[in-house]
Residue, then its C-alpha position, 0 to 999 in steps of 0.5 A: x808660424x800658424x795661419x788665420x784658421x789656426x787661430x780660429x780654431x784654438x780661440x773657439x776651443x778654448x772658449x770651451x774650457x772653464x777655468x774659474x769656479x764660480x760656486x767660490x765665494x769671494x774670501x778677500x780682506x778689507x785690506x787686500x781691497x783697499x790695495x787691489x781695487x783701482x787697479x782691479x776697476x781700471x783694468x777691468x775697465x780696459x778689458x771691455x772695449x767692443x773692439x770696433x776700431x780694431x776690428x776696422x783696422x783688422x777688416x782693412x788690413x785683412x781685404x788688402x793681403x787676401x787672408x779675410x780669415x784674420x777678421x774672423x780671428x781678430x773678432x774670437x780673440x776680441x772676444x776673449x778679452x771681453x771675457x776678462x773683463x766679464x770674469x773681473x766684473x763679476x767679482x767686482x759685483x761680488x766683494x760688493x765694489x763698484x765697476x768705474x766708467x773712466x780711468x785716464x790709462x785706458x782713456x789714454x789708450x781709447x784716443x790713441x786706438x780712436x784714430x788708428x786704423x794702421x794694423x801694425x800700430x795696433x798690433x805692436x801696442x797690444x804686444x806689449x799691454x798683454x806682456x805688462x798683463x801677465x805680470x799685472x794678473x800674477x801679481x793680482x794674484x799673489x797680492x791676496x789670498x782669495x782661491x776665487x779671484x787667483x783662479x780668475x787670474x790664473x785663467x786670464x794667464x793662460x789666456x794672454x801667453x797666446x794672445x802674445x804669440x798671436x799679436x806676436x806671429x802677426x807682427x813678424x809678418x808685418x815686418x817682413x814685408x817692409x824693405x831694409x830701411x824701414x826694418x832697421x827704423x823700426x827695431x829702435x821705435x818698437x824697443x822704445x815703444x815697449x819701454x815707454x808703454x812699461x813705464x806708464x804702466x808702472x806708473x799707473x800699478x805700482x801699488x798693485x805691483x808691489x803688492x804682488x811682489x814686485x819691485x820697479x827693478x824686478x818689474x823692468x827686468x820681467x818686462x826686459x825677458x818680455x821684450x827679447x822673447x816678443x819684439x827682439x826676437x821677431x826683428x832679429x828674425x830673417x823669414x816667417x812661414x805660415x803653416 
């Protein structure tokens, strides 16, 4: 279990690292666009959020358990999402596609944020758009051939495997410092939680799922492997230890 400054640390080095080549020049069918493109604008659009609500909840919780370092980790992680939502605009711009201002996911997911200043609420639904993400970038990119925009999804792949582990180690302690009771509540609303949250998303990408592969059956069953490697393993769980 590693701490605050852990994480500002990895956040700040990885913030080095260039993963994308941009001398690419974009080599995407007219099809493949027509396929990926909603997909491609909403998503982009979820990755651009200033983060204010989250960094709210963040300060708030950060002052009440004394590891003011958490804000500082919650501010670089934000801004790595931002990145994402950067990279994809920019390919947007360059295949000559508009970015949207609105998509009714994402504006779904602003009114819940909106009101939620509670950090294991926030905590808990970012554990499960990332897991729903890494399976939406692969299958970004496997449905084209395009060297540039899989180098793009390849970097935020990367990206999101410890932006899991981060929300995930961050969950874990939350939940350890509730008592018997509302632990064992708490491992039934988490698992519907996630399922629920999979479904809408499907729902919302299925086109581009299945695009990149993907069957329903394939997609609940990578979501299954995502859900006993995050929010089962961490309630099964019986201490966490920063280090």
């Amino acid at each position: 279990m590693k701490n605050s400054n852990y994480w500002i640390g990895h956040f700040k080095a990885n913030a080095l690292e260039k993963r994308v080549n941009w001398d690419l020049k974009p080599n995407i069918t007219p099809e493949e666009i027509c396929t990926i493109l909603p997909s491609l604008q909403a998503w982009q659009l979820g990755e651009t959020s200033e983060g204010k609500h989250l960094i709210a909840a963040s300060t708030k919780y950060a002052h009440a358990i004394g590891d003011l370092p958490y804000i500082d980790a919650v501010k670089l992680f934000i801004k790595e999402e931002q990145k994402h939502g950067n990279n994809l605009g920019m390919y947007l711009d360059r295949i000559g596609q508009s970015r949207v201002t609105k998509d009714w996911g994402d504006s779904l997911f602003r009114r819940v944020r909106y009101f939620n200043t509670n950090m294991e609420l926030w905590t808990l639904a970012v554990i499960v758009v990332e897991s729903t993400a890494q399976i939406f970038y692969q299958s970004l990119k496997d449905a084209t051939n395009c060297e540039l925009l899989k180098q793009i999804c390849n970097d935020i792949l990367v990206d999101e495997a410890y932006h899991i582990t981060f929300q995930t180690e961050r969950l874990a302690i939350i939940y350890e410092g509730k008592n018997n009771f509302s632990k064992a509540w708490r491992r039934v609303a988490y698992k519907y939680f996630f399922y629920a949250t999979s479904l809408l998303v499907w729902i919302a990408h299925r086109r581009l799922f299945k695009a990149g592969g993907n069957s329903f059956d394939s997609y609940s069953r990578k979501m299954e492997y995502k859900y006993l490697k995050t929010l089962k393993k961490l309630t099964s769980s019986v201490q966490v230890q920063l280090v």
